[in-house]
C-alpha atoms as a printed R data frame, in Angstrom:
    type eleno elety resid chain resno       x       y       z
1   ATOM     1    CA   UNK     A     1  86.043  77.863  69.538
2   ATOM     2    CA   UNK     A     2  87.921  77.839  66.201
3   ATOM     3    CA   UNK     A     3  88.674  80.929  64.743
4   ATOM     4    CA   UNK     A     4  90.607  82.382  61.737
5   ATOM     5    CA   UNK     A     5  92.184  84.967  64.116
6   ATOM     6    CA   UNK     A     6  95.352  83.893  65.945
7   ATOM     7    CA   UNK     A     7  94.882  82.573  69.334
8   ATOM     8    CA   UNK     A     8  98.462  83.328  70.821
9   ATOM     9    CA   UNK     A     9 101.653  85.004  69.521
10  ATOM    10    CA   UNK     A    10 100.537  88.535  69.712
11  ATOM    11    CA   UNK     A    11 102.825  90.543  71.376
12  ATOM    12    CA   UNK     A    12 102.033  93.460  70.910
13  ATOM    13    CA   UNK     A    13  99.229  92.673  73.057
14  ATOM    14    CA   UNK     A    14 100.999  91.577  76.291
15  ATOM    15    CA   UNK     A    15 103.056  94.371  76.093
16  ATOM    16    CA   UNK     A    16 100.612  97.416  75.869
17  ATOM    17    CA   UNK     A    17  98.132  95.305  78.762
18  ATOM    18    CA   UNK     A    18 101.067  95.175  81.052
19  ATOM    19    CA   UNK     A    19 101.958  98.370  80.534
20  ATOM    20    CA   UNK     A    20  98.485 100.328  80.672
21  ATOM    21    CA   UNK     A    21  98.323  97.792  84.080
22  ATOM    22    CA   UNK     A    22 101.301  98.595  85.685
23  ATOM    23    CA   UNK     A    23 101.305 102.392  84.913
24  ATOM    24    CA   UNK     A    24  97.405 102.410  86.364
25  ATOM    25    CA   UNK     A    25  98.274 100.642  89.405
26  ATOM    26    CA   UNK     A    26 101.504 102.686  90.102
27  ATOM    27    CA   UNK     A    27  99.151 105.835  89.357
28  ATOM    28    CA   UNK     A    28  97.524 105.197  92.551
29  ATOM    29    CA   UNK     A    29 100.553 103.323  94.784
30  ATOM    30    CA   UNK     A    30 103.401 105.596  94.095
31  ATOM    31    CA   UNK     A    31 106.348 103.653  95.345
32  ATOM    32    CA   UNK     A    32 109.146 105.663  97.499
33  ATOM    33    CA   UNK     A    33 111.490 103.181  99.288
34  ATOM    34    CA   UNK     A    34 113.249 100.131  98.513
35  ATOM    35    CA   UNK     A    35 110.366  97.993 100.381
36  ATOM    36    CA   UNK     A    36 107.602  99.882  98.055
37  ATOM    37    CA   UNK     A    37 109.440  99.349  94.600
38  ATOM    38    CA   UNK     A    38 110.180  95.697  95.470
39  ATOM    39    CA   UNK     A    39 106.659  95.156  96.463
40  ATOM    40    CA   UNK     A    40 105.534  96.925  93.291
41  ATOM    41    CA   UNK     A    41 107.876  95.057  90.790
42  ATOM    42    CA   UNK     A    42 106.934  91.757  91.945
43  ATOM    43    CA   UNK     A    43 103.435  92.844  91.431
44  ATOM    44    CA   UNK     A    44 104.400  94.170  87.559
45  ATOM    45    CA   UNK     A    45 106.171  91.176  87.275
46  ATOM    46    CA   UNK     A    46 102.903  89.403  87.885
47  ATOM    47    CA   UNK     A    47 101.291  90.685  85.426
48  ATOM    48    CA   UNK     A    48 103.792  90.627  82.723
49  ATOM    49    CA   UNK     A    49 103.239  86.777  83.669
50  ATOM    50    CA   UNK     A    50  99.842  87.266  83.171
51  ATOM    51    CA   UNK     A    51  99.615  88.848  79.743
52  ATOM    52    CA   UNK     A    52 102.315  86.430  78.465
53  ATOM    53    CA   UNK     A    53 100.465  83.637  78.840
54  ATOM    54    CA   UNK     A    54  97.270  84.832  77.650
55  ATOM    55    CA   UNK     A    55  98.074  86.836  74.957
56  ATOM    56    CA   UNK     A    56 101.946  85.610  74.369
57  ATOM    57    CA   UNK     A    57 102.726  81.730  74.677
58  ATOM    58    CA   UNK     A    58 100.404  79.692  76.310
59  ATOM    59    CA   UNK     A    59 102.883  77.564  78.640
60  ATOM    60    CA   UNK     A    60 100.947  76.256  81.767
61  ATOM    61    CA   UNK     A    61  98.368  74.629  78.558
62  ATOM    62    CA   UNK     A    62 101.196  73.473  76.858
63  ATOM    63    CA   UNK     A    63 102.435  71.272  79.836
64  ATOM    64    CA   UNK     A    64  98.899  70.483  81.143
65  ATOM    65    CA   UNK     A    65  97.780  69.624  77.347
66  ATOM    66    CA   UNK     A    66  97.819  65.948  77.448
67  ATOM    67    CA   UNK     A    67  95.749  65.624  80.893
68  ATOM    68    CA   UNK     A    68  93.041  68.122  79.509
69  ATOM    69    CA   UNK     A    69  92.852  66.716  76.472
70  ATOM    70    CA   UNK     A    70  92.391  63.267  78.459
71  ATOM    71    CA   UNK     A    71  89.822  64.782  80.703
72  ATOM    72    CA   UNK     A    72  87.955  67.389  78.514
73  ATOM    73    CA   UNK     A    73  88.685  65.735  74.817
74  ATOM    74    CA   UNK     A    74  85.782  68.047  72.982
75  ATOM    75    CA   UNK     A    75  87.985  71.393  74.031
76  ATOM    76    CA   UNK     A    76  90.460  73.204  71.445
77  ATOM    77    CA   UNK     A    77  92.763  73.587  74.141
78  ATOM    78    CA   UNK     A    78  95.179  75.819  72.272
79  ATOM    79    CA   UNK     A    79  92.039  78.463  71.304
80  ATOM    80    CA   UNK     A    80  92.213  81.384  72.870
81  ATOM    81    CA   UNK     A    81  88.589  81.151  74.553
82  ATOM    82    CA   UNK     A    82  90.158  77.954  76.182
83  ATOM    83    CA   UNK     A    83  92.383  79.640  78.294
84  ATOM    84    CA   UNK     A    84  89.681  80.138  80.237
85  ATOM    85    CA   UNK     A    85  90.511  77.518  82.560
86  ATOM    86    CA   UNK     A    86  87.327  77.416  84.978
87  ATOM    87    CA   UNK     A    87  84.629  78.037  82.454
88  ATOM    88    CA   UNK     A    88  86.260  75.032  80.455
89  ATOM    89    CA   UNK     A    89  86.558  72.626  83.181
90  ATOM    90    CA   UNK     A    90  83.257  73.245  84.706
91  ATOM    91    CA   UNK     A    91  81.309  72.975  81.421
92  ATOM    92    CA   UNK     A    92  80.587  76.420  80.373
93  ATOM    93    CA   UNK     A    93  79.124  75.857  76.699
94  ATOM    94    CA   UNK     A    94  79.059  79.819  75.367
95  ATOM    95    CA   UNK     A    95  81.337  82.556  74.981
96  ATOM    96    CA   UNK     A    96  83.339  82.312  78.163
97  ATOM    97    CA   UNK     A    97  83.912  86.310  78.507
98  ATOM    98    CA   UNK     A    98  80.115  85.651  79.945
99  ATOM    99    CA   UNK     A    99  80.750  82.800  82.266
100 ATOM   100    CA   UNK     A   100  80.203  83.042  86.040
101 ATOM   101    CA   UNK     A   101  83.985  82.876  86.611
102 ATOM   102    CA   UNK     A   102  84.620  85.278  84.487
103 ATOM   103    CA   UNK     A   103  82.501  88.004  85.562
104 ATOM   104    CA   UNK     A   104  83.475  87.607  89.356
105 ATOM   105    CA   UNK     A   105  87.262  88.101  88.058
106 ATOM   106    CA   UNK     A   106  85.809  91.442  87.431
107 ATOM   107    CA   UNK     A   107  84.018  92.315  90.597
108 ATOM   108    CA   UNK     A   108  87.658  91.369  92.134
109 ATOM   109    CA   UNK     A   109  89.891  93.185  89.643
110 ATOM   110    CA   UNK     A   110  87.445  96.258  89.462
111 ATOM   111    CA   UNK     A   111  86.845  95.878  93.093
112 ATOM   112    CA   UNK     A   112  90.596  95.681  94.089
113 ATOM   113    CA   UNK     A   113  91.861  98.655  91.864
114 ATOM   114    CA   UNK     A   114  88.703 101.429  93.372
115 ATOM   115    CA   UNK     A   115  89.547  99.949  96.859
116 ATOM   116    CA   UNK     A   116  93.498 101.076  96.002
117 ATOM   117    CA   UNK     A   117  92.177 104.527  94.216
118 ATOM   118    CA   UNK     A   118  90.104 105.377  97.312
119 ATOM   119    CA   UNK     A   119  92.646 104.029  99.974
120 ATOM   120    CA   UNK     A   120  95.048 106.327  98.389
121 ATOM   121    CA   UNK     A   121  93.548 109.263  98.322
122 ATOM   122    CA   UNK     A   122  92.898 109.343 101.956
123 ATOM   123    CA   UNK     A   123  96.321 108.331 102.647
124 ATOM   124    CA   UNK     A   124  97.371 111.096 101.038
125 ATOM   125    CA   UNK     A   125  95.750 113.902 102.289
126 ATOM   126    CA   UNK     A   126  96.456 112.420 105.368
127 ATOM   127    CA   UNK     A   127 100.643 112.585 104.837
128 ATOM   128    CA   UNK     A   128  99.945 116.212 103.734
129 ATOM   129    CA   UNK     A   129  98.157 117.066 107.332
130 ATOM   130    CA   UNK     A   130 100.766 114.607 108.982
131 ATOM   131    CA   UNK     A   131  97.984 112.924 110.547
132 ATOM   132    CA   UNK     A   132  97.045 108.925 110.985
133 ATOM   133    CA   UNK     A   133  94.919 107.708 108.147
134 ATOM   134    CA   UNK     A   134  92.000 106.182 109.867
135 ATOM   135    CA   UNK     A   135  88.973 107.354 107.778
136 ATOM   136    CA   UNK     A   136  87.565 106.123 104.503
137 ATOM   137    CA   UNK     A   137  88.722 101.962 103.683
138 ATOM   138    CA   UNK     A   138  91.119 103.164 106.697
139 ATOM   139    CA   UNK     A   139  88.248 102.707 109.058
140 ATOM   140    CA   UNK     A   140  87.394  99.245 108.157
141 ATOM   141    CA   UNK     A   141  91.031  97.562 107.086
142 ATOM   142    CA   UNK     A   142  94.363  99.077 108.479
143 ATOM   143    CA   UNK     A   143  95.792  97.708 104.876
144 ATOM   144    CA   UNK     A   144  93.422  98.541 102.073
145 ATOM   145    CA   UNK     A   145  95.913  99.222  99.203
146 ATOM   146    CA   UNK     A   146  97.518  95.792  99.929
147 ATOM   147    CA   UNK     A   147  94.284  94.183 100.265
148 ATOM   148    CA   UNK     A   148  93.393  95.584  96.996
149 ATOM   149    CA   UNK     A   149  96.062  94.498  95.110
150 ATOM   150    CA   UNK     A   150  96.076  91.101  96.658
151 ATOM   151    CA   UNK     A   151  91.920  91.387  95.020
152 ATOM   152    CA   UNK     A   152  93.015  92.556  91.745
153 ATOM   153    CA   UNK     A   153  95.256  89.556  91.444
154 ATOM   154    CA   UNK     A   154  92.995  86.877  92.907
155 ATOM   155    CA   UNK     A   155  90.467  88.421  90.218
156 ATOM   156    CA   UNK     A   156  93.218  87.867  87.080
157 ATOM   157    CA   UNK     A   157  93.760  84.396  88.686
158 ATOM   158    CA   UNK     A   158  89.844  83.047  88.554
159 ATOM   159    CA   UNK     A   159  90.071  84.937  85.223
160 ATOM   160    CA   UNK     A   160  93.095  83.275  83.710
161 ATOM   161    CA   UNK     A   161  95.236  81.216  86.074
162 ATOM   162    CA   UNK     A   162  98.452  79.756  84.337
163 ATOM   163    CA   UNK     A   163 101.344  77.646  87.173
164 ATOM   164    CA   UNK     A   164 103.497  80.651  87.086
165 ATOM   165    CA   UNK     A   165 101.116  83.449  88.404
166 ATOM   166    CA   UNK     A   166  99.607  80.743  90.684
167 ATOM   167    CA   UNK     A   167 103.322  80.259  92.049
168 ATOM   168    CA   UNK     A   168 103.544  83.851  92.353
169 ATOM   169    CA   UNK     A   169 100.419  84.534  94.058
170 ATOM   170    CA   UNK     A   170 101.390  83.078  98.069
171 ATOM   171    CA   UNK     A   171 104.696  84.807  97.363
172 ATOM   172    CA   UNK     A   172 103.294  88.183  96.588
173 ATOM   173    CA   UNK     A   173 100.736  87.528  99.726
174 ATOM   174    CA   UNK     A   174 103.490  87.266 101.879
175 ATOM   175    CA   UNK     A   175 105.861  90.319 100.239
176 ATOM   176    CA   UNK     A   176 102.591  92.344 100.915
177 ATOM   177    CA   UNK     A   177 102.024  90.932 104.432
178 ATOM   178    CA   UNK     A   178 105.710  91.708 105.406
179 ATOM   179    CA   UNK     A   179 105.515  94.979 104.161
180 ATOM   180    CA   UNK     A   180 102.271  95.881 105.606
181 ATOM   181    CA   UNK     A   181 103.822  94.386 108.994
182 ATOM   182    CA   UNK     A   182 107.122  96.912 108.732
183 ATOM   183    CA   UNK     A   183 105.232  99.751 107.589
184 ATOM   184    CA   UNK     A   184 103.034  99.501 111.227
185 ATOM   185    CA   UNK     A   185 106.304  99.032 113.133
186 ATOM   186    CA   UNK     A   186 107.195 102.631 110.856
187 ATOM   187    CA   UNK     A   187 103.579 104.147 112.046
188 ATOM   188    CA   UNK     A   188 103.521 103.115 115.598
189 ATOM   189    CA   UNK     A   189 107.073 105.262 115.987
190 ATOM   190    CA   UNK     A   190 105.350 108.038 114.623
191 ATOM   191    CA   UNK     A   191 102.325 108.088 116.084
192 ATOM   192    CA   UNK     A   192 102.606 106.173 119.519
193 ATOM   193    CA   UNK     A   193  99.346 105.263 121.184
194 ATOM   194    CA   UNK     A   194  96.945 106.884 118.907
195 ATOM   195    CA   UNK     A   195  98.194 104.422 116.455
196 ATOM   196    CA   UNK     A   196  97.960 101.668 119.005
197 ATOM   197    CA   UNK     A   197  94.579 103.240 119.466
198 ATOM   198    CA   UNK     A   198  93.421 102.380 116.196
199 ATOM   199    CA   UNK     A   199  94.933  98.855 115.688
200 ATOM   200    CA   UNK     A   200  92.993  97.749 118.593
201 ATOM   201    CA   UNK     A   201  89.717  98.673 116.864
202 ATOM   202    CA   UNK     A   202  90.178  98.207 113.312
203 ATOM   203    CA   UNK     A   203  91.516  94.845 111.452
204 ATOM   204    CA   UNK     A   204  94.190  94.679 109.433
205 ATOM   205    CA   UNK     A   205  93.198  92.903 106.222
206 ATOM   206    CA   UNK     A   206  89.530  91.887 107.130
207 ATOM   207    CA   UNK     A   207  86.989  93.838 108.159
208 ATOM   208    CA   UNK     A   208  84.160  93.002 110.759
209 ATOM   209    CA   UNK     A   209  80.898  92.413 109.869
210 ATOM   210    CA   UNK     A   210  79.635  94.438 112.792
211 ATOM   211    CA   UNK     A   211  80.782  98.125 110.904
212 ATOM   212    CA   UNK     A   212  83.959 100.081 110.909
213 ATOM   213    CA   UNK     A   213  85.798 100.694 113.626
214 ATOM   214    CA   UNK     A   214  87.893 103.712 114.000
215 ATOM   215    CA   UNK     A   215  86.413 106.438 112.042
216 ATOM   216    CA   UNK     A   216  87.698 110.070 114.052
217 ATOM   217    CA   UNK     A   217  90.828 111.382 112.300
218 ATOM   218    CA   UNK     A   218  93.881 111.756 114.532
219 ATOM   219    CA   UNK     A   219  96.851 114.321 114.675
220 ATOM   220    CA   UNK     A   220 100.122 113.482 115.326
């Protein structure tokens, strides 16, 4: 794990990640109220977080250093491969960009930002025809850009998790689960019983096994 390159200190680095990040999620949430932009700053905030610690100053191995170093003593704990948490702990011998850990972060961080691209775009067309959106992710969750964003960060977690994004995480759950919560209060105003309609079939944040539920499109 030694290298002549330098593990941490590269700055440049966290800032153009968290900015290519945050611009490509807001590309596809578009915040408009107060509720949105907190929501989405939090989430920015995460990942600022996130790309400080893995490309910045490695903190959360800085305090944990002397316990894995007790624990794991054949691990260069301050090489950047280390910072792999999982793959270290659980033995993973080659490049860790390979491990099992590593490549589910991506299902969850690849399969959190298409769930948001997708969500949106039905969402959309639906505000332009003023109707419900029910078709699409809408059919299966009633919260599919929340759900993936709570995915994409789950996936950075397995990938890299430092104390301060894991302290972040449950707090960005619940911002996301209030929001979702005032945005159906919002909806139901709107759209009465054909939203009612709708909840009654079609989970909010998990979706059945059994197939989608709603799946007509509705008009105001």
């Amino acid at each position: 794990m030694n290298s002549d390159a330098p593990a941490y200190g590269l700055w440049s680095l966290v800032i153009v990640n968290s900015v290519v990040f945050i611009l490509f999620a807001y590309s596809f949430f578009k915040p408009r109220t107060g509720r949105d932009w907190r929501s989405f700053g939090a989430f920015s905030a995460f990942l600022v977080a996130l790309f400080a610690e893995m490309y910045g100053f490695p903190l959360s191995i800085y305090f944990l250093s002397g316990w894995l170093q007790s624990r794991y003593p054949g691990v260069d704990w301050f090489s950047h491969d280390a910072g792999h948490l999982l793959e270290m702990m659980f033995g993973w011998k080659t490049n860790p960009h390979f491990g099992p850990f590593h490549i589910l972060s991506f299902v969850l961080i690849g399969g959190g930002f298409v769930l948001i691209a997708s969500a949106w775009r039905v969402l959309f067309d639906a505000q332009q025809r003023h109707t419900l959106a029910i078709t699409g992710p809408y059919s299966h969750i009633r919260h599919p850009q929340y759900v993936g964003f709570i995915l994409v960060m789950l996936g950075f977690l397995v990938q890299w998790p430092t104390l301060l994004t894991l302290a972040m995480f449950p707090v960005l759950v619940w911002m996301y689960a209030r929001l979702a919560h005032q945005e159906e209060r919002d909806v139901r105003a709107e759209f009465g019983e054909t939203y009612d309609r709708y909840a009654a079939t079609t989970p909010a944040w998990f979706p059945r096994l059994g197939g989608a539920g709603t799946a007509r499109s509705s008009r105001a």
